[in-house]
ZAMARGU-4260 file (C-alpha; in steps of 0.2 Angstrom, whole numbers, plus 5000, padded with zeros to 4 digits):
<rodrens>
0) 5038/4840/4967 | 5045/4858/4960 | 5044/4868/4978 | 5042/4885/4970 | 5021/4894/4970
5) 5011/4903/4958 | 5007/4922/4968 | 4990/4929/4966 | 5000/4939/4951 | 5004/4925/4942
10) 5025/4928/4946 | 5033/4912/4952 | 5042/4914/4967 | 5050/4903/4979 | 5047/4899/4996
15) 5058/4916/5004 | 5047/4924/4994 | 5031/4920/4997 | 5037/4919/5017 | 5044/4939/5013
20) 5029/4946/5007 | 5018/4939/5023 | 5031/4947/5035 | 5019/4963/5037 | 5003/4950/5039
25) 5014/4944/5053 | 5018/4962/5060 | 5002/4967/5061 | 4993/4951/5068 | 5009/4951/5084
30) 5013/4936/5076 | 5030/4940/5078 | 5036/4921/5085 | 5028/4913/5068 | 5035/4924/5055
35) 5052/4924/5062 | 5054/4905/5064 | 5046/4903/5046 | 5059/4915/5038 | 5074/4910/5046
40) 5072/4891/5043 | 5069/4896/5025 | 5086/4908/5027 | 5096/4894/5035 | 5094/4882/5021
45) 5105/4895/5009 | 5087/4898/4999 | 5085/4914/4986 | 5096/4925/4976 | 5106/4939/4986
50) 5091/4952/4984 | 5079/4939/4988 | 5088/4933/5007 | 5090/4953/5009 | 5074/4959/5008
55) 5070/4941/5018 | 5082/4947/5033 | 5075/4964/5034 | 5061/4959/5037 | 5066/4946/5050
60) 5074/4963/5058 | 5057/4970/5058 | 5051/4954/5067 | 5064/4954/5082 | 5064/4975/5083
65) 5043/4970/5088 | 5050/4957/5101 | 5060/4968/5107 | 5075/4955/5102 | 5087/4972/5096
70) 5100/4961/5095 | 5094/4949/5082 | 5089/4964/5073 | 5104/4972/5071 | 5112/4955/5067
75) 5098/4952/5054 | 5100/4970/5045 | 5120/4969/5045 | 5116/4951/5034 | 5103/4962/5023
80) 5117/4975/5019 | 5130/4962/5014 | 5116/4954/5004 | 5113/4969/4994 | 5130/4972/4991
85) 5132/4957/4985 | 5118/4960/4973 | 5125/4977/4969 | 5111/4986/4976 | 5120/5002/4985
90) 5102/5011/4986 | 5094/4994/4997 | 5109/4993/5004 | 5107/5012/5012 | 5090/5009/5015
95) 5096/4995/5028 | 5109/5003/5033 | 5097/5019/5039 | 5087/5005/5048 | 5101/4997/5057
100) 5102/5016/5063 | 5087/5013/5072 | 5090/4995/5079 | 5108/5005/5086 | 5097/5018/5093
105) 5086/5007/5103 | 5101/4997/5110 | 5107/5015/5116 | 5123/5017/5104 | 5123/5031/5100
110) 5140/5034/5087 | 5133/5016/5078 | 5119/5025/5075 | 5125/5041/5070 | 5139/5034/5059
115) 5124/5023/5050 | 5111/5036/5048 | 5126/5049/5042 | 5131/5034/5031 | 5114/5031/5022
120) 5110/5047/5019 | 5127/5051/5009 | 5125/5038/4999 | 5103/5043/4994 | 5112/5059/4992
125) 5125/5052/4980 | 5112/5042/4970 | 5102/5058/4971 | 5086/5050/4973 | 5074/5060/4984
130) 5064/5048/4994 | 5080/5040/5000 | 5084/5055/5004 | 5070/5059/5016 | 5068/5043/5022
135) 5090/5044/5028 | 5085/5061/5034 | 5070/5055/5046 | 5085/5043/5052 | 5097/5057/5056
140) 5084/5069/5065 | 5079/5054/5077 | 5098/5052/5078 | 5100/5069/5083 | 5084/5068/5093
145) 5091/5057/5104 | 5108/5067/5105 | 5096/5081/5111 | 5099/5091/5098 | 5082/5094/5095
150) 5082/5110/5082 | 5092/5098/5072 | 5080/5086/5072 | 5065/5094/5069 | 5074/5101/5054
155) 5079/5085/5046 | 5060/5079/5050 | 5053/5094/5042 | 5063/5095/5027 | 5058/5076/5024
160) 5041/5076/5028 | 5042/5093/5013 | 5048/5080/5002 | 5036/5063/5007 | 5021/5077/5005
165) 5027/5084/4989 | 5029/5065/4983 | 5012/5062/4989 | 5019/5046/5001 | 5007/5048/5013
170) 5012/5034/5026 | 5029/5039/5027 | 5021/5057/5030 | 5012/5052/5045 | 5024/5043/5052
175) 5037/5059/5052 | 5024/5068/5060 | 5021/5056/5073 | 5040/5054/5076 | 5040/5074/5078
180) 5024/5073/5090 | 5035/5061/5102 | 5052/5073/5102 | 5037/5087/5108 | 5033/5076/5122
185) 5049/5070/5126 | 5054/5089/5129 | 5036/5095/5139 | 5029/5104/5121 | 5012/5096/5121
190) 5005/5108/5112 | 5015/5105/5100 | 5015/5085/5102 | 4997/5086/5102 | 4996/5093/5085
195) 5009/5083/5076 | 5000/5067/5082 | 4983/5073/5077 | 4991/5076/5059 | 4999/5060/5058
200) 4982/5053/5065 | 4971/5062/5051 | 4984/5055/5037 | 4983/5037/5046 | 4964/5037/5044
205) 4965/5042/5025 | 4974/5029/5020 | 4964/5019/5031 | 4980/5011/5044 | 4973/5008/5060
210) 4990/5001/5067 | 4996/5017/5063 | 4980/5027/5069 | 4981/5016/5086 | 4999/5020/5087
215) 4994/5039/5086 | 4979/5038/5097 | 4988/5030/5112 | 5003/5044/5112 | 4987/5058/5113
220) 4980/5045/5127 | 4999/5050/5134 | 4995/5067/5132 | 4981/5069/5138 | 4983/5060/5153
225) 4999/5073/5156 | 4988/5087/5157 | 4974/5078/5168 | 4962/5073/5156 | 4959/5056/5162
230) 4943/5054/5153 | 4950/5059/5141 | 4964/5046/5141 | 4955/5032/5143 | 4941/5036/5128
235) 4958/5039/5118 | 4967/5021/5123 | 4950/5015/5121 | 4951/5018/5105 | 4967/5013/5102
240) 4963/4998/5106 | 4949/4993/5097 | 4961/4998/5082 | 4972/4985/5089 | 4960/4972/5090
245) 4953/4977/5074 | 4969/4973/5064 | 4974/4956/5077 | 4989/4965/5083 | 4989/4955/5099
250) 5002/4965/5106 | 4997/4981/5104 | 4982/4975/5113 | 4990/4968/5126 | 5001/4987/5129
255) 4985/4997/5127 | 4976/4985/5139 | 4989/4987/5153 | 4990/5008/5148 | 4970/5006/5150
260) 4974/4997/5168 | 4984/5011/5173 | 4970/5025/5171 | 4957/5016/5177 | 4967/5011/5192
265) 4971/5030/5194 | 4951/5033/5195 | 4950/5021/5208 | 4941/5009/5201 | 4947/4994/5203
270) 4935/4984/5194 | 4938/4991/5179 | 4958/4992/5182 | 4959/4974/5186 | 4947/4968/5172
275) 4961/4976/5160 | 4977/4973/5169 | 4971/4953/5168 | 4968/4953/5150 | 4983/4961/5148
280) 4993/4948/5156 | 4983/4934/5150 | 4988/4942/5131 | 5007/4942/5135 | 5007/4926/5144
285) 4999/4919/5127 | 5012/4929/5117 | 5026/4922/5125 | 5031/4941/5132 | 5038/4937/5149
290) 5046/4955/5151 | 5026/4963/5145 | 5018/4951/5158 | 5032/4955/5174 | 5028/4971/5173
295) 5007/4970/5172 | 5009/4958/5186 | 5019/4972/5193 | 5005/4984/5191 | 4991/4973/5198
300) 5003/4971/5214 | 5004/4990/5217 | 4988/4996/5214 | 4978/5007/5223 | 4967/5000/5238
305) 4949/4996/5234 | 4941/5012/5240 | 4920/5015/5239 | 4922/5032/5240 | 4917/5040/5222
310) 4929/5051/5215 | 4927/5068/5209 | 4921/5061/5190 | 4911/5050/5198 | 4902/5064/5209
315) 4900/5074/5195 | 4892/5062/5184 | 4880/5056/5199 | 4878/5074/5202 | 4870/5076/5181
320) 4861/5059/5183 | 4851/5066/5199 | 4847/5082/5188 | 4838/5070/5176 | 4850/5070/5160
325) 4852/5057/5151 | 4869/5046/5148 | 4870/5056/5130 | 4865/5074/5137 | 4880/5071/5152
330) 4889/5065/5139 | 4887/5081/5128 | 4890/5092/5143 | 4906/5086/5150 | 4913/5082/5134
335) 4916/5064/5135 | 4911/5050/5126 | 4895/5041/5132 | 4903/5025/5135 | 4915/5033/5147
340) 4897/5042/5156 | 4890/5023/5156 | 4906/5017/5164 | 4906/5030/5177 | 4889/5028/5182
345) 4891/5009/5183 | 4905/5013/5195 | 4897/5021/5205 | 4883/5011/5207 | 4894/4995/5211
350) 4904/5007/5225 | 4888/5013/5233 | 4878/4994/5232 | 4866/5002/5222 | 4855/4995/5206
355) 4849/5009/5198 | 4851/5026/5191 | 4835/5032/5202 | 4843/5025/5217 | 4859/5037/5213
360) 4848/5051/5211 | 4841/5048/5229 | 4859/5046/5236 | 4865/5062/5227 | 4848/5070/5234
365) 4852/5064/5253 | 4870/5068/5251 | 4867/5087/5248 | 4855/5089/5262 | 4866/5083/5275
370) 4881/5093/5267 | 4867/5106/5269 | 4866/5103/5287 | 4884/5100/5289 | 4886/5119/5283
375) 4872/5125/5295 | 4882/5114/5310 | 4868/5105/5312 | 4873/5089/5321 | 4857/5076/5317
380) 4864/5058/5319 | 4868/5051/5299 | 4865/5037/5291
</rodrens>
């Protein structure tokens, strides 16, 4: 039987292809494992042309850079660009050799990746073709981003996202703008950082890439939890993670819910931390991620002591429910979600062995009255 398909477009296409095409399917599930071990059994028995086993090894670089395998990466995009070459395809070629750039980056060589990026951005330039262009110059500002020449980079990034705009490539848009929100963090501008990733964020959500928006919610969950907006954090990994979940990326689940783990742990509560930190583990146990699950079993090992004193949120939030508002109007007051109100007042109910919100009111009630008494030095025995 003839081992070559029929695609949904009618093309015939061979095994690599077919396998090719579902390598972003595989991304965005976390089925990283799968979809390397499909293509490179395909790869290792000599299948496809040259443009065919190139495009097929990129994405098998795409695979291992998710595992965090950079080696295999870099190996796998070093076989792309010979493959192109062979195919006489100088443009692909660049393209991969601007990604190797990246997989040199992440393995911290520095002059491989500058001498790539430079490289790929020469020849887009040669072939005057303007979204090879931006795309190599988003490489050589992330280059020079890491060199810590940061004026450098942000003018490369903002000459390319010019051109992604002006070509209306929306994706690669948002993902420069994201790319320039995390140089802002990295260098303490979170005003800065803040409004790149809420750009990017916006331009996720239009073309409807919750990967991409998850991606962008968690570094705003990392900046808000830099200025000490914890609530704030949490509602935004929250998010983040139901984008996660939304699109099966198992692990960006499992990240967020260790990230989630970490602020709840830093709210002192426990509960909640631990209820994370377990699925977390649980997630990169599953996956196969024995580096991801090290360091969540690290994090559940140093976390803080149970404690049954409410925390300052916590007091607050009691403080509202005593007055009579309801989870919404506390809500609208503090400027939190109303699942993150509902969480703190189940909290605090759990550390205080109380059932119900009237029960709160009462404590909050006796509470003031002997802080009352307290300020009047009063000395009446206390329950």
């Amino acid at each position: 039987m003839d081992d070559r398909r029929i695609d949904d477009e009618g093309d015939v296409t061979s095994p690599l292809v077919l396998a090719t095409r579902l390598a972003s399917h595989w991304e965005s599930h976390g089925q990283f494992a799968a979809g390397r071990e499909t293509l490179e059994g395909i790869l290792a028995d000599g299948a496809g042309t040259p443009a065919e086993r190139a495009r097929a090894f990129g994405a098998v670089a795409t695979l291992a850079m998710a595992q965090g395998d950079v080696a295999a990466a870099g190996d796998a995009h070093r076989e792309a660009i010979r493959c192109h070459e062979d195919a006489g395809d100088r443009r692909a070629a660049a393209a991969s050799r601007g990604a190797l750039a990246m997989v040199a980056l992440a393995a911290g060589d520095l002059d491989g990746a500058t001498g790539n990026a430079d490289a790929a951005l020469a020849t887009m330039l040669d072939l005057d073709d303007p979204s090879g262009v931006a795309f190599a110059r988003t490489g050589v500002g992330l280059v020079a981003a890491a060199r810590g020449e940061v004026a450098p980079a942000c003018r490369e990034l903002l000459e390319a996202l010019r051109v992604f705009r002006q070509l209306g490539a929306v994706h690669p848009a948002a993902a420069v703008l994201a790319n320039l929100g995390n140089i802002a963090i990295d260098h303490g501008d979170i005003r800065r950082a803040s409004r790149f990733h809420d750009g990017a964020l916006q331009l996720f959500h239009r073309i409807d890439d919750r990967r991409g928006a998850a991606l962008c919610l968690n570094n705003l969950s990392i900046i808000a939890h830099g200025l000490g907006r914890l609530d704030h954090a949490v509602e935004l990994a929250q998010q983040a993670l139901d984008h996660f979940v939304a699109v099966g990326d198992r692990h960006g689940e499992a990240a967020t819910c260790n990230n989630l783990g970490g602020l709840w742990d830093e709210q002192a509560s426990a509960s909640e931390a631990t209820a994370f930190y377990e699925r977390a583990l649980a997630l990169f146990d599953e996956l196969g991620d024995a580096s991801g699950a090290d360091l969540v079993r690290e994090n559940l090992s140093t976390m803080h002591p149970v404690v049954t004193e409410l925390s300052r949120r916590e007091l607050e939030v009691a403080g509202l429910v005593a007055e009579g508002l309801s989870n919404r109007a506390i809500a609208d007051r503090l400027f939190i979600s109303q699942r993150t109100v509902e969480s703190h007042v189940s909290h605090a109910l759990g550390k205080l062995s109380l059932g119900t919100r009237t029960q709160l009111a009462v404590w909050v009630t006796s509470r003031s009255v002997e802080n009352a008494r307290d300020a009047a030095g009063t000395t009446e025995f206390r329950a």
